[in-house]
C-alpha positions in Angstrom: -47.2 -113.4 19.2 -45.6 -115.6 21.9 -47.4 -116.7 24.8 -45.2 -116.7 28.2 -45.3 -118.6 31.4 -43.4 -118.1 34.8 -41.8 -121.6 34.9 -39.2 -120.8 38.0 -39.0 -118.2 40.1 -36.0 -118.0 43.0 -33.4 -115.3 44.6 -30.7 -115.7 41.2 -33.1 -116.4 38.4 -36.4 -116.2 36.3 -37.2 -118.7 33.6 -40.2 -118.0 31.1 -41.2 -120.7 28.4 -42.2 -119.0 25.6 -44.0 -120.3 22.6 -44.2 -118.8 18.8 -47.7 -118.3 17.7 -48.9 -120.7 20.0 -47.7 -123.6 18.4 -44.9 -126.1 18.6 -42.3 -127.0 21.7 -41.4 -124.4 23.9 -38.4 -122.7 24.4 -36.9 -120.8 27.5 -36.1 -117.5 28.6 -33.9 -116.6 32.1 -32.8 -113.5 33.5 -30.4 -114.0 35.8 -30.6 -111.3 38.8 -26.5 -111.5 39.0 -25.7 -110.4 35.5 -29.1 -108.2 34.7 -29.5 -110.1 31.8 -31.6 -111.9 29.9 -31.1 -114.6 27.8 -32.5 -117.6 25.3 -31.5 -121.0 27.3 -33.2 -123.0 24.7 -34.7 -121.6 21.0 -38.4 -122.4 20.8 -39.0 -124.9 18.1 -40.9 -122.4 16.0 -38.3 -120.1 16.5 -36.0 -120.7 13.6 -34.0 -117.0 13.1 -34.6 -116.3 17.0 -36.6 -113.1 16.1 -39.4 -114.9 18.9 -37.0 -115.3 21.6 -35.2 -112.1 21.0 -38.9 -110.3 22.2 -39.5 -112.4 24.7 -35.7 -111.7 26.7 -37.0 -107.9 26.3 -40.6 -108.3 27.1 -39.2 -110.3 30.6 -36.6 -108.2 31.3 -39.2 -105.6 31.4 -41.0 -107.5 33.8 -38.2 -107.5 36.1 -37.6 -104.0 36.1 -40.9 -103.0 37.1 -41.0 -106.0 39.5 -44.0 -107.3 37.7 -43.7 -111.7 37.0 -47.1 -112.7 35.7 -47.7 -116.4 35.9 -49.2 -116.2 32.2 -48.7 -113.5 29.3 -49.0 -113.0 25.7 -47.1 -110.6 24.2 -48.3 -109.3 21.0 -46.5 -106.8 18.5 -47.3 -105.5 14.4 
């Protein structure tokens, strides 16, 4: 589970924070509208193998591509 928040918002980027299970410093996620890609800027504390920030880059650059930026999410998978 990571919980996400819309930290910046302008015409060449988006940067999430994202946060393992809740818990611990969080790290940040920006797709830049240039490239079309997303990427980890800084690995979540909790985030030891990167597995964390990995879903998050997908989860936002799905966002993007249905021109969706929620101010706060939690993205949950099994």
């Amino acid at each position: 589970m990571n919980r996400l928040k819309l930290i910046e918002y302008d015409p060449v980027q988006v940067v999430y924070q994202y946060v393992p299970e809740g818990q611990g410093e969080p790290g940040e996620v920006v797709f830049d509208f240039l490239t079309g890609a997303a990427t980890v800027k800084k690995r979540a504390q909790n985030d030891e193998f990167g597995k964390y920030g990995h879903k998050a880059t997908r989860r936002i650059s799905e966002y993007v591509e249905k021109k969706n930026l929620p101010m706060d999410a939690i993205q949950a998978w099994y």
